[in-house]
C-alpha positions, 0 to 999 in steps of 0.5 A: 500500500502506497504512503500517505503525503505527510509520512511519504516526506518524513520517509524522504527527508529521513532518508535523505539524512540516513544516506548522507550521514553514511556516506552512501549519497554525496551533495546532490547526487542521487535522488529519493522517492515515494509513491503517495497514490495509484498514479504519482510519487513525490520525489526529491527537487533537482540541484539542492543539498540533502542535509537541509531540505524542507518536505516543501521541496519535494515535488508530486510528479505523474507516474504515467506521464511525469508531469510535475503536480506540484511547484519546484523541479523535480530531479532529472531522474524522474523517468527511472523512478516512474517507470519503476512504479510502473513496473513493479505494483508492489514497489512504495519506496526508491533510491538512486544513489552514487554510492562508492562501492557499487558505483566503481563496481558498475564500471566493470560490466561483467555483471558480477555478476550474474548475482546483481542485476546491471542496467546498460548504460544511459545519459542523466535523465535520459530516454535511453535509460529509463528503458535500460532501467525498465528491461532490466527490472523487467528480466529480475521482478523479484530483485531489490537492488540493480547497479547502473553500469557506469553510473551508481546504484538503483534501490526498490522496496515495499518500503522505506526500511527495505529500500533502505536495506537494500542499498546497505546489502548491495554496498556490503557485496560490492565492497567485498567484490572490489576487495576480491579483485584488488586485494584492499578496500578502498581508503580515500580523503586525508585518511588515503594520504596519510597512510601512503605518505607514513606507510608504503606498504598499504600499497602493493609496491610494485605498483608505485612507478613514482611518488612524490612526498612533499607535493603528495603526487603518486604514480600507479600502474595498478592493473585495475587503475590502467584498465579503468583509465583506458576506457576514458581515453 
């Protein structure tokens, strides 16, 4: 069953804490929603930070034809929401995220995979990703969490709390596959410099072609960091 308007904002903007206070969604990245009728969701607006939004931001948008129904611009990412919606009847609660672990593993397109759904790749807001979104929910109605090849993650649940779970248990498996491939996690921030700069050994040496302590400038020549380098070239 769909939530009411007032405990639809609480969910979002309680969500939108929970993922910012853990670190699963950065700045405006990422987008939140709930379904509040047979026929409309509200989601997060477009461009604003999560740590201070009011519920008056959030806005009411069509499922069938994403009409905004409601003042304020609602995020660009609308259209994998609605057709989520959609798609899955039984679906009340969803979160798009770029967080970390999962967002570096959608690199890989190997579909991990064959355990986690992988949507193919679509621009921002795009027509082609909404419908590598819906084919991909299509072929894996049952599943809770999808990656987004190159991109970030995708959450579904009957409910905030499940939902929620889902991103934290998608986030668990993809940090436990990077650390199958690479042998470490990945260590970033003041944190990642000051342990290559007092330690060398959290790296694997033979790796390291140059490094530079007082300008803190590292060279890698990582198998993993040259194949992901290549597919920007």
């Amino acid at each position: 069953m769909y939530y009411d308007r007032r405990t639809a904002i609480t969910l979002i903007l309680d969500a939108c804490h929970s993922l910012s206070s853990t670190g699963l969604i950065a700045r405006t990245w990422g987008n939140i929603s709930a379904r509040i009728s047979d026929t409309s969701f509200l989601i997060t607006p477009s461009g604003k930070g999560y740590e201070n939004m009011p519920g008056s931001d959030l806005v009411e948008v069509g499922i069938n034809d994403l009409v905004p129904l409601t003042k304020g611009i609602p995020s660009s990412e609308k259209g994998i929401h609605a057709i989520a919606y959609q798609l899955r009847g039984d679906i009340n609660f969803i979160v798009h995220t770029h967080q970390c672990y999962a967002s570096c593993v959608s690199i890989l397109q190997d579909s991990y995979l064959a355990s986690l759904p992988c949507a193919r790749y679509g621009l921002n807001g795009s027509n082609q990703l909404i419908a590598a979104i819906g084919d991909a929910i299509r072929k894996n109605m049952t599943s809770g969490s999808f990656l987004m090849s190159n991109h970030g993650a995708f959450c579904l649940g009957k409910s905030y709390e499940e939902a929620f779970n889902a991103c934290n248990e998608l986030e668990y498996k993809a940090k436990n596959y990077y650390r199958t491939l690479c042998g470490k996690f990945y260590i970033h921030g003041d944190d990642a410099y000051e342990s290559f700069y007092q330690d060398f050994s959290i790296a694997d040496n033979d790796y390291i072609e140059m490094i530079n302590k007082d300008k803190g400038i590292f060279l890698l020549k990582s198998p993993y960091v040259l194949a992901i380098s290549s597919l920007n070239r």
